[in-house]
C-alpha positions in Angstrom: -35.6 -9.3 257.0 -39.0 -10.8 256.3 -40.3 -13.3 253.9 -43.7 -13.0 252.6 -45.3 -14.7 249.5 -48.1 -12.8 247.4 -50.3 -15.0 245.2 -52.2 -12.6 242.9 -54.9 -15.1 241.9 -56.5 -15.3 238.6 -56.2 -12.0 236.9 -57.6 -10.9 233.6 -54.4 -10.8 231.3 -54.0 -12.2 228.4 -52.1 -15.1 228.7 -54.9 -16.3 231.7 -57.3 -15.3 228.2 -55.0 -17.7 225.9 -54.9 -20.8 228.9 -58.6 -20.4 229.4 -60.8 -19.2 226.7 -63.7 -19.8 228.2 -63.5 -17.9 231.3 -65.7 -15.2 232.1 -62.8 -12.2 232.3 -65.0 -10.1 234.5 -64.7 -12.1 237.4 -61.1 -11.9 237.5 -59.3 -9.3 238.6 -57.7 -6.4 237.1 -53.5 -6.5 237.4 -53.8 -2.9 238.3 -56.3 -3.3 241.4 -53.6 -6.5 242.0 -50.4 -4.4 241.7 -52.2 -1.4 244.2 -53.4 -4.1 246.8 -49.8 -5.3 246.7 -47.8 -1.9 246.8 -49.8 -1.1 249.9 -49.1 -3.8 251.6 -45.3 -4.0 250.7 -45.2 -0.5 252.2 -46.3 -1.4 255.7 -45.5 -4.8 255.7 -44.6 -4.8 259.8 -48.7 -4.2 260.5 -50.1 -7.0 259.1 -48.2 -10.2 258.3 -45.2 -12.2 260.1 -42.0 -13.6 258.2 -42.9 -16.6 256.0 -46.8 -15.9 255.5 -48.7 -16.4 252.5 -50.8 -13.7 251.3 -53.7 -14.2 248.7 -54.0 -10.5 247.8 -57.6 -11.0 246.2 -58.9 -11.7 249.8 -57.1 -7.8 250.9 -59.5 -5.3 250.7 -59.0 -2.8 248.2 -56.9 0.1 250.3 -54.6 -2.2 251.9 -55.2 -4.4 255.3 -57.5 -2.9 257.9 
């Protein structure tokens, strides 16, 4: 069993929308390009990240980890 903590970062929704009004949504990210950076890496998990790690899935390129 592993443990592994995803932080999505600031994404574009609109609750980040009604917190900050003022920021510039097209420099967040899109929860869809979040949610496909973090299905690939929940399906290999063993090939890139040990039990207890914390993963900032912005910084994961777009296909999954290299």
């Amino acid at each position: 069993m592993k443990f592994i903590t995803f932080d999505p970062g600031e994404m574009d929704t609109q609750m980040h929308a009604d917190a900050m009004p003022d920021a510039d949504r097209a420099t967040l990210a899109r929860p869809d390009d979040v949610a496909r950076r973090l299905a690939a890496l929940i399906a290999h998990p063993e090939s890139w990240a040990p039990s207890g790690a914390r993963v900032e899935l912005a910084a994961v390129p777009a296909g999954g980890p290299p």
